[in-house]
N, C-alpha and C positions, 0 to 999 in steps of 0.2 A: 922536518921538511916533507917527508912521503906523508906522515898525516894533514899537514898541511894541504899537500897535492888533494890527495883524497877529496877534502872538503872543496877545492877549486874545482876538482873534477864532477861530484855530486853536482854541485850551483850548475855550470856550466849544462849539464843532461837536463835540470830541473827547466831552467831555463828555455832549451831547447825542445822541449816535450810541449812548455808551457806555451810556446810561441808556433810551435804548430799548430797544438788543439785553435790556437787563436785565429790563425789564417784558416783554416779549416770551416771555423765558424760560420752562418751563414743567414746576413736580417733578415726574413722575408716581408715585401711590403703589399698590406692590407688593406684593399680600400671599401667605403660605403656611403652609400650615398642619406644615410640615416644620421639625426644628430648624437651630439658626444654624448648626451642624456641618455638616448633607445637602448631599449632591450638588447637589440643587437648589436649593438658598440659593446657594450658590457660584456656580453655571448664574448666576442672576440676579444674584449680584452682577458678574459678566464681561458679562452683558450693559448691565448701568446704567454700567459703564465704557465699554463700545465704543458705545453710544449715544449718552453726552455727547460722545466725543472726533468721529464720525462727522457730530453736530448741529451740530459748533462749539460746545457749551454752550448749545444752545437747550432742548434734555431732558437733564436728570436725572433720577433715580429713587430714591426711599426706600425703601427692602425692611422688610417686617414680616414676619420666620417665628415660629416655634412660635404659630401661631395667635392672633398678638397683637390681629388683628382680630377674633375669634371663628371658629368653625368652617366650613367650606367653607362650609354653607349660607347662614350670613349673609354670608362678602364675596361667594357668586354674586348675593346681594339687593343690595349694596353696589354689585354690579359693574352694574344694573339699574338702578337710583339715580344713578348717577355718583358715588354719593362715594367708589369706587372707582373706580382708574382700570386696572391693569392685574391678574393674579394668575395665579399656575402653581399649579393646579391637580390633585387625584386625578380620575377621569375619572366619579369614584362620583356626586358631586351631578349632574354635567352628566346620568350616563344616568339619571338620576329624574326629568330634564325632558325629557330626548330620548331615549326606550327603544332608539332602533339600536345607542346607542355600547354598548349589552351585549353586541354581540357583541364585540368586542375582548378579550373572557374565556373566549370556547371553552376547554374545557381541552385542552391541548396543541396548538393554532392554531398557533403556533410553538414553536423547539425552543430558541432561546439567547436573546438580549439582540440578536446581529447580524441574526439573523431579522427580529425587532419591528422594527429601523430601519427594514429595504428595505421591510415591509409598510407600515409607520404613514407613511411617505414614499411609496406607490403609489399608485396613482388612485382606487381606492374611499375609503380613512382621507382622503385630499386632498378628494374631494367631500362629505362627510360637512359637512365644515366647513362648509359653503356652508350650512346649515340651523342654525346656532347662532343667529342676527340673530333667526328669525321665533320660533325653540321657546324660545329662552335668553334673548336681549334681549342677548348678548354677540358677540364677531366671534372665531373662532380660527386663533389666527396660527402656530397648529405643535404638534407631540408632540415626548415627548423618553419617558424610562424611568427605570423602579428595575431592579431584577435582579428575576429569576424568582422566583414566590412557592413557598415550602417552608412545610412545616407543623415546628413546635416541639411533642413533648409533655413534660407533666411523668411521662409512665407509660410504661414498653416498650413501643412500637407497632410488630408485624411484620406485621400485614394492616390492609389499612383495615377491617374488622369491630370492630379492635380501635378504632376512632372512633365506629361507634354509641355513642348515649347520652352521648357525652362533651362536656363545655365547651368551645367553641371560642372565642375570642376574632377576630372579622372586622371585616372594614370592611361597615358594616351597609346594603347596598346589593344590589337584585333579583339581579343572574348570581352573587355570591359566595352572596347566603342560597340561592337552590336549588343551589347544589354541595353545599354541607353540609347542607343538606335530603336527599337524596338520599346523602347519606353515614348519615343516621340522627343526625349529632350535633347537639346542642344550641346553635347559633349564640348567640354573648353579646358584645354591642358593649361596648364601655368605651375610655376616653381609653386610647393606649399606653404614657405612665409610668406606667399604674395596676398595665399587665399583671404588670409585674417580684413585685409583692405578692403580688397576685392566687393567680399560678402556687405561689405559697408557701403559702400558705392555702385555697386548694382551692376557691378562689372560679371558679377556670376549670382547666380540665387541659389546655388545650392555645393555639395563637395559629396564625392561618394570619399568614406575613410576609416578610420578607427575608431575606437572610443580613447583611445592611449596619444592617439595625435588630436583628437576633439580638445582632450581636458587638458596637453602639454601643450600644444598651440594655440589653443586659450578662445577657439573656436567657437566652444557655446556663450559664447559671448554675444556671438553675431546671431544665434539660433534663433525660429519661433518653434524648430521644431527639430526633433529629432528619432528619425526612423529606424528603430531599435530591431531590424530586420536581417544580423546576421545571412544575409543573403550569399557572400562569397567567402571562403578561405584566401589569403593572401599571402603565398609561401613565399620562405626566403631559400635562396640555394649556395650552399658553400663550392666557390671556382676555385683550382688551381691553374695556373699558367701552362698549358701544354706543353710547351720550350720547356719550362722548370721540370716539369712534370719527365721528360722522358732524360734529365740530367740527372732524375732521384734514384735511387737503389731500391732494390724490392721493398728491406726495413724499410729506410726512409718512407716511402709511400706508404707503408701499412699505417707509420708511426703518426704521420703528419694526417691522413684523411682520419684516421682512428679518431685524434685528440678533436679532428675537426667536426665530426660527428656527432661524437659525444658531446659538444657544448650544443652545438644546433637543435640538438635534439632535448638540450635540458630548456629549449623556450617551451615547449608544449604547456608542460606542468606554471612552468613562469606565466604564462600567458593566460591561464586559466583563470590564476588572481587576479592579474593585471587589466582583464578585461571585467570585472567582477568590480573591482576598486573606482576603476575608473567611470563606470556604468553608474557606480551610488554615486559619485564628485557630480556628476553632470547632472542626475536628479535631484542634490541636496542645491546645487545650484539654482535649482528654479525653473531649469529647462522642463517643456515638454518630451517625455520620452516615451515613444507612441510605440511598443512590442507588437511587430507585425508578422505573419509567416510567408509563407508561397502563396496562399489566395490571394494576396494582396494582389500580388503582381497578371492575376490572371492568365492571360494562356501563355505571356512574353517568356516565361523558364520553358514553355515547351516549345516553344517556337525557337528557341538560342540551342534548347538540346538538339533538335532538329538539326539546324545549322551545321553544331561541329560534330556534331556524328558522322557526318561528311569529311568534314576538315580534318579528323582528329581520330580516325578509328578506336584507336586504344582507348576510348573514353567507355567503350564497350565492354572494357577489360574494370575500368577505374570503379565503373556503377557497380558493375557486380561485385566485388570487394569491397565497397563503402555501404551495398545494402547488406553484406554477409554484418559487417559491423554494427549498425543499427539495428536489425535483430539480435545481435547481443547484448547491446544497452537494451534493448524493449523491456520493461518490466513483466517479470513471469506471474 
């Protein structure tokens, strides 16, 4: 009978241990406005793996992409609210609340994908974060990337004059609409499945975008042209929920921005290829892909630097750190 006890007694503790770790547990839910395909779905689903396995199953994480929660704006509302808890973000809603992060759009700030790491990982982009809590009501726990933005048109483009007046389809946020302000073209926001139509029926003549959304959204299809001008970096930024964020414990915090870091930061290298692969798909395609620099655009990058050199001080801070960079790529 007492060893029988024993063993009812074990179960029972086993039990009990087993059903706290369980309420203790805790989902976190993910959202992004990127399809289940993108780089950055993937980023976050490698991180809700090394999370759980790093937690012991104390955090999990639900990922919601193609905007299952609605549009940036509403999960950064979400993320304000706590009914969101974390979200890898375009960096476009954040600089509508906090105008600095426009400069991270200088045109041609950087030159590749490996540029954007060392900068978005230097000590200006790292302090920036330290102001999301008071402007944003969110805590940010790291950048990561897409590949350098190219413009797509539906018409022969050999100068940008030939962009005055024309459609452009953006991401409708302050440093991209004065680029294309400054271009003369017609900025036109709309959802990006719509583009593929759109460019057919002349609802837009053009998309500023990727090469990773060009060849997945099936894009050059619609092309006569494609301007292989790296002209912008286009970060992503990992949010946590400030509610959640001030319920976490020191570890917790170190552990969760930690894991969330370290995926964000494994797009650099991913993107490098990814913009490389997808750059041959759209040439072996047949498209024209017309490798353009800064002359193209004539005085408009220095007229846009002008601009938020005003708007954005710390872009002051961002050049000198992205030129200390490019003199160390410079070939000796």
């Amino acid at each position: 009978m007492k060893f029988k006890k024993s063993i009812i007694e074990v179960l029972l503790v086993s039990f009990v241990l087993a059903f706290s770790a369980s309420a203790a547990a805790k989902d976190l839910r993910l959202g992004l406005i990127v399809p289940n395909s993108h780089a950055w779905t993937a980023a976050a689903r490698s991180m809700a793996k090394d999370l759980k396995e790093q937690s012991d199953g104390k955090y999990t994480v639900s990922i919601y992409p193609s905007g299952q929660l609605g549009s940036e704006a509403r999960m950064l509302q979400q993320l304000q609210t706590g009914a969101l808890d974390m979200a890898f973000l375009t960096l476009a809603e954040i600089t509508n609340r906090a105008p600095e992060f426009g400069a991270f759009y200088e045109p041609y700030l950087v030159e590749n994908v490996e540029q954007a790491g060392e900068l978005l990982n230097g000590p200006t982009a790292t302090k920036m974060l330290d102001n999301l809590p008071s402007e944003a009501g969110v805590v940010g726990v790291g950048y990561g990337i897409a590949s350098m933005r190219v413009m797509l048109t539906n018409f022969r483009a050999t100068s940008a004059e030939d962009l005055s007046g024309r459609k452009i389809r953006i991401t409708p946020f302050p440093p991209v609409r004065d680029f294309y302000n400054l271009l003369g073209a017609a900025f036109t926001p709309m959802p990006l499945p719509d583009v593929y139509d759109a460019l057919a029926n002349g609802q837009v003549d053009g998309v500023d975008a990727d090469m990773e959304l060009v060849w997945k959204l099936k894009l050059y299809q619609r092309a006569q042209t494609v301007l292989n001008s790296n002209h912008m970096m286009f970060p992503v930024i990992g949010l946590v929920s400030g509610r959640l964020w001030a319920q976490l414990s020191e570890s917790d915090r170190k552990l969760i921005s930690g894991v969330a870091k370290k995926h964000l930061n494994a797009l650099f290298p991913k993107y490098t290829k990814i913009q490389a692969e997808m750059t041959r798909n759209v040439k072996n395609a047949g498209v024209d892909v017309v490798d353009v620099g800064p002359d193209f655009f004539g005085d408009v990058t220095d007229e846009w630097d002008v601009q938020w050199t005003r708007k954005a001080p710390v872009l002051k801070d961002l050049k000198a750190e992205a030129a200390a960079i490019k003199r160390e790529d410079a070939p000796q």
